[in-house]
N, C-alpha and C positions, 0 to 999 in steps of 0.2 A: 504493500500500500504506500510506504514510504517512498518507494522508488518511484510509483506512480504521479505523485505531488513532486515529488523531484522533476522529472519530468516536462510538468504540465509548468511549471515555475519555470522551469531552461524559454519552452517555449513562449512563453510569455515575455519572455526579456531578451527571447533573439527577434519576436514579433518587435517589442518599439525600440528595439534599436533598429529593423530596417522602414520603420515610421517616421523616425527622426531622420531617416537619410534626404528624402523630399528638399527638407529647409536645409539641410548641408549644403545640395545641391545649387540651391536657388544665388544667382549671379549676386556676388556682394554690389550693394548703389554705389561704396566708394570707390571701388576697384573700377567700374566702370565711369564713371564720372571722372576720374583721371586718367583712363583713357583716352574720351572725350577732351579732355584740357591739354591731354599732351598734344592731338591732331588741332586742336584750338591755338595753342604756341606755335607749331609747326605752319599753318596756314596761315597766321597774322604777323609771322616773324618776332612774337616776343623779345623782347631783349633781356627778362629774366629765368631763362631755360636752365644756367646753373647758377643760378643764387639763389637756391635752398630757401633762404628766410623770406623773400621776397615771392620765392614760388608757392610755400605754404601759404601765404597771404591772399595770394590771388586765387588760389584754388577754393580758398573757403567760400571767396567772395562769388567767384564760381558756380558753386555747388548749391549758393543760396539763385543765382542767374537760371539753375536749372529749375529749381522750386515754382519760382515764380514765372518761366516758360510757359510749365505744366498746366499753373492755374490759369495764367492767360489763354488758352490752348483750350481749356476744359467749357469754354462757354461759347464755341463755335455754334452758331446755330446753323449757318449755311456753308456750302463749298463755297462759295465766293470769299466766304467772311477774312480777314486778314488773319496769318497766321504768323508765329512766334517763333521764334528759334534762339540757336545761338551767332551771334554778329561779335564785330569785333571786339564791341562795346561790356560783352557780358562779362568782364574781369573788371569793372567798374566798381563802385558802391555809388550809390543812389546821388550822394554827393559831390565825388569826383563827376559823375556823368553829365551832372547840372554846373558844376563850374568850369570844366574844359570844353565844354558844348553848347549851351546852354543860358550863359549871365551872361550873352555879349546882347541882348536886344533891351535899349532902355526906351519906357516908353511915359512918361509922365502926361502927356495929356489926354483929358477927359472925350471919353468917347462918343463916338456919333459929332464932333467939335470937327470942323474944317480946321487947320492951319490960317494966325491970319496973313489975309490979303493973298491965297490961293481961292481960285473960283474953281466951284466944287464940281466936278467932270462928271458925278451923278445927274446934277439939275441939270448942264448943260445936253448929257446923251438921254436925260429923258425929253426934254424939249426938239431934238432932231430927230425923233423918234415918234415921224407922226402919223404913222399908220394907226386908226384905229384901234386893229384886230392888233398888232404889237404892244398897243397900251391897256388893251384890255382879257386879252386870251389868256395869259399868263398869270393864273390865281394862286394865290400862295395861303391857305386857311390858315390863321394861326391859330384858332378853336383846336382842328386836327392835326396840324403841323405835319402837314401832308402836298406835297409838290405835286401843283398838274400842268403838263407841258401843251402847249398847243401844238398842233400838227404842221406848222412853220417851220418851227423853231427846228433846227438839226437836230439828231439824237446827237449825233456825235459830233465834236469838233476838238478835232487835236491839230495845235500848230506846230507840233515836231514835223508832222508829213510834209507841210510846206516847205522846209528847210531854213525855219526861221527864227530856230530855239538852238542854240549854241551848246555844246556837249556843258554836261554834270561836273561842276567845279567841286574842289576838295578844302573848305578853311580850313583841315588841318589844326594846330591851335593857335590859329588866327581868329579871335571872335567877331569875323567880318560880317556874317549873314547879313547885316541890314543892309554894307555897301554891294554884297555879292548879288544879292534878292532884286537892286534895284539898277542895277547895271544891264543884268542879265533880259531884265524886260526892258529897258530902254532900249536895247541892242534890238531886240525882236521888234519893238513897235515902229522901229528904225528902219527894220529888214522890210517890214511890211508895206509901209507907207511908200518906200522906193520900188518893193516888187525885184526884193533881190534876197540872198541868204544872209544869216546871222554872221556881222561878224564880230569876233573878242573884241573885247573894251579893255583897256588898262585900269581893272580893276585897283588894282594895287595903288596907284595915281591916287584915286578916289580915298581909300582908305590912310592914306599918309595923311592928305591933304584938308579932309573936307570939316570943315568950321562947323561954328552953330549947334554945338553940345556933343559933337562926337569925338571917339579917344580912340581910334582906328581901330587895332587891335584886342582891346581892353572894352571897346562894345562902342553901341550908336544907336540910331532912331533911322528908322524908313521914310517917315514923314518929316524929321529936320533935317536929314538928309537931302531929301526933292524942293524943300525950303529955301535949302543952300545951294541949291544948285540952279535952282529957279532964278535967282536974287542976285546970284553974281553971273547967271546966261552962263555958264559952262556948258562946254563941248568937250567931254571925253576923248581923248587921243585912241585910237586902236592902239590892239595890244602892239603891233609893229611898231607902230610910231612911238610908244613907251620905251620899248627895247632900244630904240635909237637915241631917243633922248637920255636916257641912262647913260650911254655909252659916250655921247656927246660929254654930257654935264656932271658924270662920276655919282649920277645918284638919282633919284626920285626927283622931276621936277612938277611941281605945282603951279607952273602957267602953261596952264592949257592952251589945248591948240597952237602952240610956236610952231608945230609941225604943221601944215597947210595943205590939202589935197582938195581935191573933187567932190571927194567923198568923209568930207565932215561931217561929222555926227550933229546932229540937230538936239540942241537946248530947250530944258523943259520950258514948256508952254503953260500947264496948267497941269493940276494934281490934284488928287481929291483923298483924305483919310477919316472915312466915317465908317460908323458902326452899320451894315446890313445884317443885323441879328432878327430874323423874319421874313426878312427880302432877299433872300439867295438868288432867289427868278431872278433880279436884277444884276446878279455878278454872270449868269446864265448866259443872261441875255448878252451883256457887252462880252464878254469871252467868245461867244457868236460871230458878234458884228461888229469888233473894234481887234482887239489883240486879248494876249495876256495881264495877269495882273498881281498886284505884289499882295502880300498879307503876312498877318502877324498872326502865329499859332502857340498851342503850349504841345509842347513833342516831346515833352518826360516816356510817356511810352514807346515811342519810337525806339525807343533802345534796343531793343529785340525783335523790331518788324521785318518779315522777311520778302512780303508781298502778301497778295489782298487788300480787300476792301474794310477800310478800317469802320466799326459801326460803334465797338464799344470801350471803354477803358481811354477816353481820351476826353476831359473836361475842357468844357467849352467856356471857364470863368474869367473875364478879362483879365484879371489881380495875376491870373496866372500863365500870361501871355511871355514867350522865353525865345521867340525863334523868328525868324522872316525865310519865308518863301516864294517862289513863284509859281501860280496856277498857268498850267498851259493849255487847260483845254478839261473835257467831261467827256460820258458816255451817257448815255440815260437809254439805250436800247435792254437792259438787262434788270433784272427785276430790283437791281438794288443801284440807283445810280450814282457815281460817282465822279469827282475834281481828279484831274491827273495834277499832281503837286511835285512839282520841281525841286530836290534838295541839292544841298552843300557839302555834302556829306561825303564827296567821291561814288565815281560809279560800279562799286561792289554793295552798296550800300542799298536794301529793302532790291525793288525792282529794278533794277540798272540804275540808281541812282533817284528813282521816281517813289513817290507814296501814293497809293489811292483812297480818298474819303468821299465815304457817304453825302450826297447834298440831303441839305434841308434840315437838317438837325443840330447847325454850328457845332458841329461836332471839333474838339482840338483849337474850340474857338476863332475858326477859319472867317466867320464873316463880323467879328468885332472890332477890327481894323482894317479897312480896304482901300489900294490906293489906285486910281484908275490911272494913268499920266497920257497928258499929250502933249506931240512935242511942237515945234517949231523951227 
């Protein structure tokens, strides 16, 4: 009998120990998640590959990049919807990402406020806008907060196809985006209004130079920027003609235009920086029928976008506005429609360099500061 119970006890205790093999087996999260960060260092070229103290650092920082993917990730509702991953940015903390990135857009004035003595490019494109059906087909319910297009209106209009949007610039940790955001549509409404291709601006020019509350690198404003530019009639030199003068003058010069062609860039004329928080039809609509356009967002989530359509996780609160962009263009053919948004960020960055968001829901606070320009 004893042998019996002997026995029946062996097998019961070779039974969980092959129970417990399951979770033996089961892939360790750390073991993989540093594998993940090693092909992460290898692909971004980290520069702390052997320094031990600095690589345990970042991999924590890591590991919490992967936590927060997951959750971002978990509330897809659709295939369109934007998804998450790891980018370059995930060895960040929340703080580092806002201050290398992020604290260059300064923006102190009250919203929906024109700039004074700019004439606000809203009033004037809705008064040359005098098609009936154009001033009235385009409802925007804010009961529903629900966008309805008229059968005019394009679904789509992208001005990349025209060849009048200039490749995806990289600031780097230059907190340039206001002067980048607003060159880069200058250049396009440029291209356009001549019926020719985008070409580079001497950004850089811009950001040494430009007065009127900006610290070039250290951050700026979209709207005292066009202020400044407006007021002193600047004419941006191409990038060629920067190179030349560099090379002339041993440096950065800031009298524009000493270089002289044919093909001068034309001085802002008029600018507008009002809040369309409800009227997106109206950024829609000039995106249609004028060019591109600049905007102030808050892109704290961006950190991880890898493409799609962005619908949630991106506050649309002015207080919390950090970035300038350019809108190039929408789709509204698909059941969710969407701004194709221009970044800074270099072109490995979300979709070649591009973000997609949701219209009609200020989502990332895309229509609390909008600056329409034209030139002259």
């Amino acid at each position: 009998m004893s042998e019996v119970i002997e026995m029946i006890m062996i097998l019961i205790i070779v039974t969980l120990c092959f129970l417990m093999i399951p979770f033996n087996l089961q892939p360790n999260r750390v073991i993989e998640a540093r594998k993940k960060f090693d092909i992460f260092i290898r692909l971004y070229d980290k520069p702390y590959r052997h320094n031990m103290r600095e690589y345990d650092h970042r991999f924590q920082i890591f590991r919490t990049s992967l936590n927060r993917i997951a959750t971002l990730n978990a509330h897809r509702a659709e295939n369109d919807t934007a998804i998450y991953g790891i980018t370059q940015y995930a060895d960040l903390s929340d703080r580092e990402f806002l201050l290398m990135h992020l604290e260059d857009l300064m923006h102190n004035e009250v919203p929906g406020v024109v700039e004074p003595d700019a004439v606000n490019m809203l009033d004037k494109f809705i008064i040359d806008s005098r098609s009936a059906e154009m001033k009235d087909a385009i409802i925007f319910s804010r009961a529903k907060r629900e966008l309805q297009v008229p059968e005019y209106l394009p679904k789509i209009v992208d001005w990349r196809e025209k060849g009048v949007i200039g490749p995806v610039k990289s600031q780097g940790g230059c907190g340039a985006c206001w002067a980048i955001s607003v060159l880069d549509t200058i250049s396009s409404i440029s291209a356009i209004k001549r019926k020719e291709n985008a070409t580079d601006l001497c950004t850089e020019q811009v950001i040494n130079c430009a007065k009127n509350g900006n610290y070039g690198c250290e951050g700026g404003d979209t709207c005292r920027l066009l202020q400044w530019m407006k007021d002193e009639k600047v004419k941006v030199n191409t990038l060629k003609e920067c190179q030349t003068l560099e090379t002339l003058q041993n440096g950065t010069s800031c009298d524009f235009g000493t270089i002289t062609s044919k093909r001068d860039f034309l001085s802002v004329e008029k600018y507008s920086c009002v809040s369309l928080v409800d009227r997106e039809h109206l950024m829609l609509r000039y995106l249609a029928t004028h060019g591109p356009l600049v905007v102030a967002v808050n892109a704290i989530s961006w950190q991880y976008y890898l493409g799609g359509i962005i619908q949630y996780h991106c506050d649309g609160n002015y207080d919390d506005l950090n970035h300038a962009v350019e809108i190039v263009g929408y789709n509204l053919e698909g059941p969710i429609p969407y701004y194709w948004v221009k970044n800074s960020w270099g072109p490995k960055f979300g979709d070649r360099g591009y973000i997609k968001i949701e219209v009609g829901k200020n989502l990332c606070g895309i229509a609390n500061r909008v600056s329409f320009i034209d030139l002259i």
